[in-house]
N, C-alpha and C positions, 0 to 999 in steps of 0.2 A: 499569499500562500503558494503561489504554483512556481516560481522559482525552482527552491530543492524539491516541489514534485517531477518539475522539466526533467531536473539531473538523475532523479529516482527513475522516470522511466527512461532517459536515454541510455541506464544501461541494462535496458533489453526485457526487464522485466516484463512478466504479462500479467501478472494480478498485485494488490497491494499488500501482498505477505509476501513477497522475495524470495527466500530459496525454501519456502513452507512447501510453495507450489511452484514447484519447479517448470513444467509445461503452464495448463493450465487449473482450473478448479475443478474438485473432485469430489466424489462423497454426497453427503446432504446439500452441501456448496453447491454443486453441480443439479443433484437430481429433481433439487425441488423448482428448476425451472424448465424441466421434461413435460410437465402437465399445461405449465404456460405456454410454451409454446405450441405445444399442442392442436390449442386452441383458435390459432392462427388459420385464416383462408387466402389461397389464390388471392395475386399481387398484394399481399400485406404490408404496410407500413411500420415498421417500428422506429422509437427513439431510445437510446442507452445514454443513459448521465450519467458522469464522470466515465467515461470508458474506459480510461489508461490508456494501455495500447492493446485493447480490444478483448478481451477476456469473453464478454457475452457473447457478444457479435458474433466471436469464432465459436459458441459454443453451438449460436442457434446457426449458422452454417451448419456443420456437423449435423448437428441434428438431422436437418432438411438435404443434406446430400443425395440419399438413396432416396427420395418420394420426387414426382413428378412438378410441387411447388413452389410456384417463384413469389420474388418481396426482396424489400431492400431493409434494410436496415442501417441509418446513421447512428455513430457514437459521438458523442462530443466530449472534449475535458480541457476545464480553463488553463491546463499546463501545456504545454509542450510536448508531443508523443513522439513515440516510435514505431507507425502502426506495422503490423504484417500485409505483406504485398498479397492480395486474391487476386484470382483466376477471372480477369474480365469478362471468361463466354462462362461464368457458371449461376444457375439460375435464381441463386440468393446474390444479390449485391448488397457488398459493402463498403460504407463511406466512412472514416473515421476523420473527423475535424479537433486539431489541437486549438489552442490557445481561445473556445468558446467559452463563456460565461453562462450557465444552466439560469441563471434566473432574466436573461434577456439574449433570446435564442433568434441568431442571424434568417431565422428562416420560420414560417408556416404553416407548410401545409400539415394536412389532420392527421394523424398516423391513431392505429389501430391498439398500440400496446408503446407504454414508456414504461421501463426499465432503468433499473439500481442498484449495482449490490456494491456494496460500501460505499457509495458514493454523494450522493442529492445528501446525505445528514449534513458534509460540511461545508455546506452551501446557507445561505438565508434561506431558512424556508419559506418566512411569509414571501418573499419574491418568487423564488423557481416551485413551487406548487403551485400557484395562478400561472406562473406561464407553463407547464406541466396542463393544467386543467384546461386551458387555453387553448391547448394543440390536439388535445385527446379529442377521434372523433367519439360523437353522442353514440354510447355503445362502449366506449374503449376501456380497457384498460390499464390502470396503472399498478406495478407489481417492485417491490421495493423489498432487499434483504438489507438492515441495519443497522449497525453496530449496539447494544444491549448493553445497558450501565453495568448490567452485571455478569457481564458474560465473562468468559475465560478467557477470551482475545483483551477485552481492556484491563483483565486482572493481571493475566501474564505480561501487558505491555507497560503497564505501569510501574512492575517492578523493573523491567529493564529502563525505562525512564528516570527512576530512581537512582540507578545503578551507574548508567552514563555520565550524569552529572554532581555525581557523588564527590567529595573531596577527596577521595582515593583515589580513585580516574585522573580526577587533574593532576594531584603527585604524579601518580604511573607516567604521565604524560610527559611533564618537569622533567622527571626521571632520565626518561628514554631520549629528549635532549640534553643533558648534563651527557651520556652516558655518548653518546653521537661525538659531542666536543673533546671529550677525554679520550676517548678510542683513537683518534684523529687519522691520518688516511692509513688505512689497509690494503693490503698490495700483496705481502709477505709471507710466507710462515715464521717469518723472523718477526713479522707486528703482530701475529697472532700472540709468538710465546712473550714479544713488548705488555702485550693487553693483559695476559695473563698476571704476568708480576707485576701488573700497576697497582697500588693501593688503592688509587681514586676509583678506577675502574672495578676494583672487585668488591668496596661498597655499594657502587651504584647499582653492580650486579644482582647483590643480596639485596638491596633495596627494592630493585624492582620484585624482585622474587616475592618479596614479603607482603609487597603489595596487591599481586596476583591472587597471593593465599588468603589475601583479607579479602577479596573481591568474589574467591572462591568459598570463603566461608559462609560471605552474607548472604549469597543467595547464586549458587553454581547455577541454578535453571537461566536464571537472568544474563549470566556470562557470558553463558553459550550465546544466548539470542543475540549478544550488544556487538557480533564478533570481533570484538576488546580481541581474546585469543588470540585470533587470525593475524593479525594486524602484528600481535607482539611477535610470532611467529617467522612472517614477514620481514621486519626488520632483525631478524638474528639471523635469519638463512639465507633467504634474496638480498638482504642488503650489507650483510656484511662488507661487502668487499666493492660498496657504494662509496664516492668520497664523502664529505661532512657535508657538503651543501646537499648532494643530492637525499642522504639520510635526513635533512632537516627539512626539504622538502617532503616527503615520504611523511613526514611525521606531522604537516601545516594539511597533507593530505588528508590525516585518518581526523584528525582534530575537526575539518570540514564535516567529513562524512558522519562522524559523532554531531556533532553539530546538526546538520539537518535530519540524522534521526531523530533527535531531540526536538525539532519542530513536528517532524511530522506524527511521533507519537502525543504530544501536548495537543495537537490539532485531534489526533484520536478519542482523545480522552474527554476532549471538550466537545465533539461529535454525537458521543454516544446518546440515544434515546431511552431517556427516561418517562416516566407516567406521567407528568406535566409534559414535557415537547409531545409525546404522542396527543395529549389532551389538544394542544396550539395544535397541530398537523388537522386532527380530525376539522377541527373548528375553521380554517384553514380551506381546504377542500370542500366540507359541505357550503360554505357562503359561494364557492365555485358548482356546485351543479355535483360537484364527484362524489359519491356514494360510500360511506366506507362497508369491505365485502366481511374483510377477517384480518384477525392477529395472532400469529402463531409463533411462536419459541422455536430455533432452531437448535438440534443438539447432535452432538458427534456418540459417535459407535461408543462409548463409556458415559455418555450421559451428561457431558458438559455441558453445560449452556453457550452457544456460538451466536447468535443473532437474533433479533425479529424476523420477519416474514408477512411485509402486509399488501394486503389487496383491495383496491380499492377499484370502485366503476364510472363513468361520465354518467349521468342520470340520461335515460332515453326521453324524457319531456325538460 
């Protein structure tokens, strides 16, 4: 799976919602790990699974800026990152390691608090909870925000899953090559009013148009998300005056990039925690020594359901 995660985060992203959060996590997202941290002391250890390219790390940074406390904190994530560069003299260090596997962690020692937010679900649990449990010192611990079967993020992503690989997409797509070969090189205002009075080209026109509006009918919310839009956009204003190979590459591009959306929402959807894996998880950690503390629902300023929230502790005997 971490292939199109590589390419999701080489460009530049810092959380795994794209332009939702544009900086970083914000909100409940954000604030319900103010208390976690918190709880942290002088030279603290932490571990963050799946990190991206650093989302936590730089949040508990932040945090611990203004207070006198130092601690390191590593990220790991089996793809390929892009971390952000820190301040080597500042009293929070940060390591972020790409291409690591959470369920067989290059490294040992005991860290104080491991850390998750959408991340460790799409992983084997039964493997990376024992090695999780493994590294927690007796005392530690472990604090996970989850993806929720039923929350609004897999409900909203599923429709755009739907949406992506729908038999409308792929026309639109058909489309926008027929419409590339017919247009053929543009240069001109003289090819422009060519394209104009073509026949071929002014069904394809309408074709795509039609298609947009079926795409728009079935579910606009989803549209927006799949940025389909962007893309058609794209290719009528930036590229217009592209020759034919480079529009048909432009167009092997967006079919990519749909493409691995479509993994990495499928991978969402199969992630998410339900009351059986939460069941496996508990059962899981206690044969490890780890304690389960609480399970909380996370929800946004209207009331949506966003996530779990659970906490769990190393058993101190």
């Amino acid at each position: 799976m971490s292939q199109h995660w590589s390419e999701y985060w080489e460009q530049g992203h810092l959380t795994s919602f794209g332009t939702d959060f544009s900086s970083n996590y914000a909100g409940i997202l954000k604030d319900i790990w103010l208390p976690i941290f918190k709880e942290l002391r002088p030279n603290f250890e932490v571990l963050d699974i799946a990190t991206g390219n650093g989302a936590l790390p730089l949040l508990l940074k932040n945090y611990f800026d203004e207070s006198n406390i130092n601690g390191r904190v590593r990220g790991v994530d089996i793809a390929k990152i892009q971390p952000i560069k820190f301040d080597a003299d500042n009293s929070i260090k940060i390591e972020l390691i790409g291409e690591v596997n959470c369920e067989s962690l290059p490294f040992s020692d005991p860290v104080d608090l491991v850390t998750s937010q959408f991340g460790i679900e799409y992983s084997n649990l039964s493997a990376s909870l024992k090695t999780v449990a493994n590294i927690l010192k007796t005392g530690g611990r472990l604090s996970l925000v989850c993806h929720h079967h039923n929350s609004m993020i897999i409900s909203r992503n599923k429709q755009v899953l739907l949406l992506i690989q729908s038999v409308t997409t792929k026309k639109l797509i058909e489309k926008l090559y027929s419409l590339a070969d017919s247009m053929g090189q543009v240069t001109t205002k003289v090819d422009i009013n060519r394209i104009k009075n073509d026949q071929v080209c002014e069904v394809l026109r309408n074709d795509i148009n039609q298609l947009i509006g079926e795409l728009y009918e079935s579910n606009e919310a989803a549209l927006m998300d799949s940025e389909i839009l962007n893309y058609v956009t794209t290719f009528f204003k930036q590229g217009l005056y592209w020759s034919v190979d480079k529009k048909n590459d432009y167009l092997k591009f967006v079919q990519k990039q749909l493409s691995d959306l479509a993994l990495r929402l499928e991978e969402l959807v199969c992630a998410a925690i339900d009351e059986t894996k939460l069941a496996s998880m508990l059962k899981i950690l206690s044969n490890e020594r780890v304690e389960f503390v609480s399970a909380t629902t996370l929800k946004s300023t209207d009331a949506q359901l966003l996530a779990w929230h659970f906490i769990f502790q190393k058993a101190l005997k």
